[in-house]
Each structure stands twice: as structure tokens, then as C-alpha cells.
BATORGU-166138 format. One record per residue (C-alpha): residue number from 1; x, y, z. Coordinates in steps of 0.2 Angstrom, whole numbers, always signed. Layout:
N
   pos       X       Y       Z
   NUM       X       Y       Z
...
***
This chain:
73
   pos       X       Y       Z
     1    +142     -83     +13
     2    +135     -66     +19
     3    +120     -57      +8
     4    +119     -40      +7
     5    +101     -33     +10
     6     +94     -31      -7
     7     +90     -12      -7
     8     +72      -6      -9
     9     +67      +3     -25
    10     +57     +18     -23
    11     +43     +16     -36
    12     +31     +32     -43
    13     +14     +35     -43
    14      +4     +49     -50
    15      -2     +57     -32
    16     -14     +70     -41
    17     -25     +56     -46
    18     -22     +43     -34
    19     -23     +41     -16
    20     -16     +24      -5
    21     -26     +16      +3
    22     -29      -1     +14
    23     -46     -11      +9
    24     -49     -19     +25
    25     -63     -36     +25
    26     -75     -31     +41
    27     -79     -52     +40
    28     -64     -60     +38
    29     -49     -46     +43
    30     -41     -48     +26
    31     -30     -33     +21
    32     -27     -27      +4
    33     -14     -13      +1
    34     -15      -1     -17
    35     -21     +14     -22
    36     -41     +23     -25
    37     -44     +34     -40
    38     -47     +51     -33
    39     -60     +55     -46
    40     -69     +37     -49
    41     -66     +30     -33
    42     -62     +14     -40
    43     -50      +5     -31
    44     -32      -4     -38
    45     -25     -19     -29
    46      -6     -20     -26
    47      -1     -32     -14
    48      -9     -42      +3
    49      -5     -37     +18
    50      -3     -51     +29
    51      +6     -40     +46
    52     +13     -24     +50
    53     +29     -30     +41
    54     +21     -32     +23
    55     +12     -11     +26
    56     +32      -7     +30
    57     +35     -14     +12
    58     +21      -6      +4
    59     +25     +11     +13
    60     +46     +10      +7
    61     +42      +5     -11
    62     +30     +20     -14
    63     +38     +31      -2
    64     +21     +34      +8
    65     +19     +41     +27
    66      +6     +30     +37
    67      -5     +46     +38
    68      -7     +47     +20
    69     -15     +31     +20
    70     -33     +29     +19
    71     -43     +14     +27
    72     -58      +6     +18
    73     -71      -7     +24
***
């Protein structure tokens, strides 16, 4: 009858060669959350972010403060 709150698991990423970041659309607002190679500067998508909740989620899984992140347009 009552659910437990599934519990998030911390996942890993290598933080020497990558840096989180948030690829925002300037036209149509649309947020993507992943990571941006440090040396390539390509860009790996991980999930959409669709409010503050879905960052929250991004940010738990990968253990990442909302300083660290880097906003691109």
C-alpha cells in the first residue's frame, strides 16, 4: 500500500575530462542537461530538462553542485 522512495544511485563520471553542463536553445527555451569534453568541446547529451525538478535529478545522480555547472547557448 505505502511505497518506499526508490533511492537515487550516485553514478561516476571522469571529472578530469569532463565538465557538466546545461545546452540551453536561445529560440525555443529548450534545456538539455550532460556533460562537454574538456579538451574537444563536444558536447554529450544525458537527459532533457523540462523544470527545476528534472536539474535536481541530474545534479543527485552525478553528485554535481549547481556552481559546477556550465550554461551553453
Amino acid at each position: 500500500m505505502f511505497r518506499k522512495k526508490k533511492k537515487t544511485e550516485t553514478l561516476t563520471y571522469d571529472k578530469t575530462a569532463l565538465k557538466p553542463a546545461v545546452k540551453a536553445s536561445i529560440c525555443t527555451g529548450e534545456k538539455v542537461a550532460g556533460f562537454k569534453n574538456r579538451q574537444s568541446g563536444k558536447f554529450e547529451e544525458i537527459m532533457l530538462i523540462r523544470g527545476e525538478a528534472d536539474l535536481q535529478v541530474f545534479m543527485e545522480t552525478y553528485g554535481i553542485k549547481k556552481e559546477e555547472i556550465e550554461k551553453i547557448y
